[in-house]
C-alpha positions as CSV (number, residue, x, y, z in Angstrom):
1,X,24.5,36.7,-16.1
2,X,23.4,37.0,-12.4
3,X,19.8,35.8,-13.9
4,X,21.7,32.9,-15.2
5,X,23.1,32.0,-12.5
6,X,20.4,32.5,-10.1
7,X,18.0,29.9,-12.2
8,X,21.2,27.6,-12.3
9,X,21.3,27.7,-8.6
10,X,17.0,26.7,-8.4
11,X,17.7,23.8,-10.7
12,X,20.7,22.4,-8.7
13,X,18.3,22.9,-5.6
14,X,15.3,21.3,-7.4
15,X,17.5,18.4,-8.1
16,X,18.8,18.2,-4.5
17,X,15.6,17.9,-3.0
18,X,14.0,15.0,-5.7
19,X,17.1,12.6,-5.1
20,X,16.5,9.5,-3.7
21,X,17.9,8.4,0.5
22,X,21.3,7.9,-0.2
23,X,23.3,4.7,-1.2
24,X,25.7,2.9,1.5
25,X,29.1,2.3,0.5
26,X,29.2,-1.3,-1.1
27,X,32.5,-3.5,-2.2
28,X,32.5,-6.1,-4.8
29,X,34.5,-9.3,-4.8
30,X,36.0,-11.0,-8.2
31,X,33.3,-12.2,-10.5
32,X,33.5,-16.1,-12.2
33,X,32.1,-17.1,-15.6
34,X,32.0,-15.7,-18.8
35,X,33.4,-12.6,-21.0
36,X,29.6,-12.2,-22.5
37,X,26.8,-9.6,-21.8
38,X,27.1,-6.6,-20.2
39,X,28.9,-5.2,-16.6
40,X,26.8,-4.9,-13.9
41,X,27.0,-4.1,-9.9
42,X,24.5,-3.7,-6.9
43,X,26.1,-0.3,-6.1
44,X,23.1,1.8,-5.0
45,X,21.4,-0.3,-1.9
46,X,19.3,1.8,0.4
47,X,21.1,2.8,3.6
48,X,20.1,0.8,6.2
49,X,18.4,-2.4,3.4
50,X,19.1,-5.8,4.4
51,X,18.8,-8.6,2.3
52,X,15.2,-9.9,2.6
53,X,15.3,-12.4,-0.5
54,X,17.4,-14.1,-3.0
55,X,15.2,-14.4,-6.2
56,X,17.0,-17.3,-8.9
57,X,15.7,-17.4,-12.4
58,X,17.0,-21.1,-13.4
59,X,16.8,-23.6,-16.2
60,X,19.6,-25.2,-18.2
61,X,21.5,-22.4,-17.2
62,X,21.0,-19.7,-14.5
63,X,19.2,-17.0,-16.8
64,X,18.7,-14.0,-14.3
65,X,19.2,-13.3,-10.4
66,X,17.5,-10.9,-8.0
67,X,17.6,-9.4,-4.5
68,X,14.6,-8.4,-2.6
69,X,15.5,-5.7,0.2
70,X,13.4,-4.9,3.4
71,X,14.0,-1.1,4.4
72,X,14.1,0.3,7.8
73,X,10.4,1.9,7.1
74,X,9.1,-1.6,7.2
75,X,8.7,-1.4,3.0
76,X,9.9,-4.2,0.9
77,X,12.0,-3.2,-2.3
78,X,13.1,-5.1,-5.7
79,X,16.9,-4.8,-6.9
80,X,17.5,-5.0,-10.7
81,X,16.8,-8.1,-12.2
82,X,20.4,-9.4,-13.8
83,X,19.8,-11.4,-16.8
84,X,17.1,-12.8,-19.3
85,X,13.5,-13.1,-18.3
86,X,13.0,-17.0,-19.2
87,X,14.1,-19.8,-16.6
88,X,11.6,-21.2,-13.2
89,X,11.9,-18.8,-10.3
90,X,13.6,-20.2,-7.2
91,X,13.1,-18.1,-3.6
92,X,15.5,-18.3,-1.1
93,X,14.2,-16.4,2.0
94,X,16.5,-15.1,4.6
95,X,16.1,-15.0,8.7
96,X,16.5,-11.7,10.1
97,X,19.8,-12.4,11.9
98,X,21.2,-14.3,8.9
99,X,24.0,-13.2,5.9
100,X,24.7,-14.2,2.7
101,X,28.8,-15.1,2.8
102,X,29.5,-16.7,-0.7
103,X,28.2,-18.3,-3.8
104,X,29.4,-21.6,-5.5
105,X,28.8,-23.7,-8.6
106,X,29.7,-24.6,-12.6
107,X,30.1,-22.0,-15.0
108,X,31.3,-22.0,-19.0
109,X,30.4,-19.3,-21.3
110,X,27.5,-18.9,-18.7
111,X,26.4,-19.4,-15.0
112,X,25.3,-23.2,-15.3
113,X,24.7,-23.3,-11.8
114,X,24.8,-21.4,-8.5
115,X,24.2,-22.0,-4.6
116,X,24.1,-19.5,-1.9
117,X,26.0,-19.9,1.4
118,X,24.7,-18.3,4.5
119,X,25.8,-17.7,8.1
120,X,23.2,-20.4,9.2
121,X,22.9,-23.0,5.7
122,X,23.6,-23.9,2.0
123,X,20.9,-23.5,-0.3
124,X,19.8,-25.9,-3.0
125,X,21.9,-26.2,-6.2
126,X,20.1,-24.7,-8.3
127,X,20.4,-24.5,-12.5
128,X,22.2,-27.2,-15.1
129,X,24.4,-29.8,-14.5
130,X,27.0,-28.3,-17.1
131,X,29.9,-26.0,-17.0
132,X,33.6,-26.6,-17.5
133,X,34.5,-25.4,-14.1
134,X,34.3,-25.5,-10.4
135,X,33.7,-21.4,-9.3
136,X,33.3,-20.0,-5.4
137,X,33.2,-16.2,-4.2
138,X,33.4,-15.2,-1.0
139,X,33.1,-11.9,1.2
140,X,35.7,-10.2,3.3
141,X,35.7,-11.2,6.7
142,X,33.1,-9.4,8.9
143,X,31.2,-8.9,5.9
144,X,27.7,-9.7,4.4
145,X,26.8,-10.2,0.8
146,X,24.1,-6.7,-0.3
147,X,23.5,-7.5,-4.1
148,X,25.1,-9.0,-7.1
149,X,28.1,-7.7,-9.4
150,X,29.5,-9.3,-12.7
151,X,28.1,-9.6,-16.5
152,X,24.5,-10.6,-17.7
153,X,22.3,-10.5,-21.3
154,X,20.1,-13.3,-22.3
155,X,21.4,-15.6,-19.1
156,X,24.0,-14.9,-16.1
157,X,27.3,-14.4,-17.9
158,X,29.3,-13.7,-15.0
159,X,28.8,-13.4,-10.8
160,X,30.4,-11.9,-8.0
161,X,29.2,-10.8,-4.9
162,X,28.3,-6.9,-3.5
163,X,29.2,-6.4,-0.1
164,X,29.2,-4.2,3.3
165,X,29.8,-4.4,6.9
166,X,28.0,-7.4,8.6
167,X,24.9,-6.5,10.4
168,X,23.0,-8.0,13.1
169,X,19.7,-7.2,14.8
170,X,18.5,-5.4,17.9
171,X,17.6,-7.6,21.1
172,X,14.7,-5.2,21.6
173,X,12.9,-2.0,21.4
174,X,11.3,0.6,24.0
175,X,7.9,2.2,23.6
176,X,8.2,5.4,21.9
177,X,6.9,9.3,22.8
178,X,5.8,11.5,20.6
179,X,2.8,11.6,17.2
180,X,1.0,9.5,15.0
181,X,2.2,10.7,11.5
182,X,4.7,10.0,9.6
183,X,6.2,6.3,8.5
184,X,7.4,3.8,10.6
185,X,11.1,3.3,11.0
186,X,13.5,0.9,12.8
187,X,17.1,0.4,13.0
188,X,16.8,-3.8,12.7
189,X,20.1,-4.2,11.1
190,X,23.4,-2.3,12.5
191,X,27.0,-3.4,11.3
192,X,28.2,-6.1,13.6
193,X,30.6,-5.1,16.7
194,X,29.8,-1.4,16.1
195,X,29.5,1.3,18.5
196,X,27.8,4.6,17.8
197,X,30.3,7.0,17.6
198,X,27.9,10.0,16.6
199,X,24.5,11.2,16.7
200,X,23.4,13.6,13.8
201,X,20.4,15.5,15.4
202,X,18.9,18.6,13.1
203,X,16.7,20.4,15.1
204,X,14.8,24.2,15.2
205,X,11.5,24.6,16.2
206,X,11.3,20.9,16.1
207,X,13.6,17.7,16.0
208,X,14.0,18.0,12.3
209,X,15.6,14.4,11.9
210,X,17.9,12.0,13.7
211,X,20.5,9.8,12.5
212,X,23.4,7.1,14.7
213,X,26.8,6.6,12.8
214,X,28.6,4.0,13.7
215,X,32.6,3.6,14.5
216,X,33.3,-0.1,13.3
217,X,35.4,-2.8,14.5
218,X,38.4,-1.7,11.5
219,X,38.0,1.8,12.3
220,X,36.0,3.0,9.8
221,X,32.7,4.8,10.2
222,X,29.4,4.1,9.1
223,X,26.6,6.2,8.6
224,X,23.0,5.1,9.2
225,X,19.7,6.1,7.7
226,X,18.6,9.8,8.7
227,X,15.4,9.8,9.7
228,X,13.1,13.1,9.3
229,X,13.3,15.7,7.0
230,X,16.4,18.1,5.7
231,X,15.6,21.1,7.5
232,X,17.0,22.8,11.1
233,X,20.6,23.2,12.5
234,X,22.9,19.9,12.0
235,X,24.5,19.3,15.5
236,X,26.8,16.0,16.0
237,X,27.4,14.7,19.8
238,X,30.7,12.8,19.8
239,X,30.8,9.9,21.6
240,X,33.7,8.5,23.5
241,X,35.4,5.3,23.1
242,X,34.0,4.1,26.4
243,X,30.7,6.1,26.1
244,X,27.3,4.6,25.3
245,X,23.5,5.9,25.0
246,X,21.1,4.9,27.7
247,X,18.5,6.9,27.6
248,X,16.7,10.0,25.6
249,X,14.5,12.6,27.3
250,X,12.4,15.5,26.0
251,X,9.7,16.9,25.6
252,X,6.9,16.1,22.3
253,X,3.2,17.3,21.2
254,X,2.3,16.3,17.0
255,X,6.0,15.7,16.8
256,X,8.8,15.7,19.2
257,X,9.9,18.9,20.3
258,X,13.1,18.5,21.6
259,X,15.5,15.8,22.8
260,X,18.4,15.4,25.1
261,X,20.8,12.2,24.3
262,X,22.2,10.5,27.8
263,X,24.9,8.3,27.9
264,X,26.8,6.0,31.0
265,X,28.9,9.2,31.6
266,X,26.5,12.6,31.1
267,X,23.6,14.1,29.4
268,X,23.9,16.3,26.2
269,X,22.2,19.6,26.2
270,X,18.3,19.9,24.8
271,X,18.1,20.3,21.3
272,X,15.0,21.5,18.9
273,X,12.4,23.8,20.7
274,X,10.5,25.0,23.7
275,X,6.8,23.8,22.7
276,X,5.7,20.1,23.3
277,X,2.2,19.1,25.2
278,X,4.2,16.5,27.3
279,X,7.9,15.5,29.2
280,X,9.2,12.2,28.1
281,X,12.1,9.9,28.8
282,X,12.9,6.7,27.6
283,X,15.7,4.4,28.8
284,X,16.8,1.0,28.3
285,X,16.9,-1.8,30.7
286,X,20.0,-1.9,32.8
287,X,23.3,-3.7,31.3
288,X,22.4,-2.7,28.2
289,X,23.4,0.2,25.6
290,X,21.6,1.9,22.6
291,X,22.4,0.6,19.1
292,X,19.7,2.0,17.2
293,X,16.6,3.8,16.7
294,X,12.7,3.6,16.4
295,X,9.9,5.6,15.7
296,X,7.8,7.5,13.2
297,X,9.4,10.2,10.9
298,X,8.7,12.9,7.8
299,X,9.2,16.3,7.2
300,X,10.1,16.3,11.2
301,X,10.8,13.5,13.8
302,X,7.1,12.5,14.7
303,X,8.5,10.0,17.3
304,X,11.2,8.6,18.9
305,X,12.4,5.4,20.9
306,X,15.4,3.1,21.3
307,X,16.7,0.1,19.9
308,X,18.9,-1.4,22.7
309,X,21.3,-5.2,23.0
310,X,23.9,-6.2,25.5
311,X,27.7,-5.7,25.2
312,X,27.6,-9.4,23.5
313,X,24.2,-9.1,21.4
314,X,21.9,-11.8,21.1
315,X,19.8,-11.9,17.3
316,X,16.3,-13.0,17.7
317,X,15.7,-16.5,15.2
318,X,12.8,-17.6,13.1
319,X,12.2,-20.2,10.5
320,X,12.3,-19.5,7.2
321,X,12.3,-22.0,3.9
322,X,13.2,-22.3,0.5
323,X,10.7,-22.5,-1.9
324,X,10.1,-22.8,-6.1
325,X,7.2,-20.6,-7.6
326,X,6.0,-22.1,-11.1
């Protein structure tokens, strides 16, 4: 029996360790259109994804619809595709600073036709000119459209938006201290009127990983991507109402050694360990405050730096069109 239980415990481990970064906690609105094909919802969105591109599969009716995310890490991801795999593919590419807030259109026993609203335009109607009736879903308030929910088969039965907090971007980065390996990360979207409320650091020999939650304008919290491995001691700093980061110090070699979190009222104590080739500190420009992180991560925090805005955040802009691929 204690053999048994003893391998039970190595699987459940084993398992642990292959699963994927977790999800962030989505909403769905109501769905429009038609009692055919089978449920569906853009539940399991990488922490920290933003909405890169809306991909439209269209001909009489809308037969399929897909999101394209861009991660923190700099990589570009695919969502399910919802739907058939006929119909032209339509491309609707999102700026950085911009959110998807509703979709309208004509539906009957299918989606005849759909157009995206954004936070900075309305995209082309796209699909048939059919449908019995007139349909529009919309997000909550302070909220951003993350995937799709409703019903699909051979077209788009049925649509409704997935949603979470609204983001926006950093104004800037720092330079960053510490090694060359590991990926690339960024926090380039953060939930919109947010404060960091915590900072997860695990640390041991080394900084292990690092990770900002965020208190939101409602009150709820929301937890950004870790970065770095699962090992070390979990510590959380708590961060005062009033409180803000302005700076990190430490000291780093191949990956950063150990780090001390400052803020407009004191300095946290060191965490991780007592090697490191060099001293760092990074702060941010004055009349500003922390909002994120950057750096380079894998099994440890290889380095570190600081995404930073003003009290009122400014988004940085940049074209983008809408295009058909044939």
């Amino acid at each position: 029996m204690r053999k048994m239980l003893g391998l039970i415990v190595m699987v459940l481990a084993a398992a642990l360790l292959i699963l994927p970064a977790r999800a962030q906690t989505v909403g769905v609105t109501a769905t429009a259109g038609g009692s055919g094909g089978t449920p569906f919802s853009d539940l399991d969105v990488p922490q920290g994804a933003r909405v890169l591109e809306v991909h439209v599969y269209s001909g009489r009716y809308i037969d399929a619809v897909q999101m394209q995310y861009a991660l923190p890490d700099g990589r570009v991801v695919a969502g399910p595709r919802h739907g058939g795999s006929g119909g032209t593919l339509s491309v609707f590419r999102l700026d950085s600073d911009e959110a998807i807030l509703a979709l309208s259109g004509r539906y009957g026993d299918y989606i005849d036709s759909i157009q995206i609203q954004t936070s900075k335009r309305t995209s082309p109607l796209l699909g048939g000119s059919g449908g019995k009736r007139d349909y529009r879903v919309e997000v909550p308030a302070d909220n951003q459209a993350i995937g799709f929910t409703g019903r699909a088969g051979r077209y788009l039965d049925a649509v409704g938006l997935a949603h979470v907090p609204r983001m926006t971007a950093p104004l800037a980065f720092t330079k960053t201290a510490g090694g060359t390996g590991g990926s690339e990360f960024a926090d380039r979207q953060i939930p919109q009127g947010a404060r960091i409320a915590q900072i997860r650091i695990r640390a041991q020999r080394y900084v292990d990983s690092i990770q900002a939650v965020y208190a939101l304008p409602g009150g709820s919290l929301y937890e950004g991507p870790v970065y770095g491995g699962g090992g070390g001691k979990l510590n959380v700093l708590e961060l005062a109402e009033d409180e803000f980061v302005t700076g990190i110090s430490g000291r780093v070699g191949d990956y950063v050694d150990s780090i001390v979190i400052h803020t407009n009222r004191r300095s946290f104590p060191s965490y991780g360990g007592s090697g490191g080739r060099q001293s760092f500190r990074i702060e941010v420009p004055g009349g500003n405050r922390v909002v994120g992180f950057t750096g380079r991560a894998g099994r440890y925090l290889d380095a570190i730096g600081l995404g930073y805005a003003p009290q009122a955040s400014a988004s940085p802009k940049r074209n983008s069109r809408f295009r058909i691929r044939r």
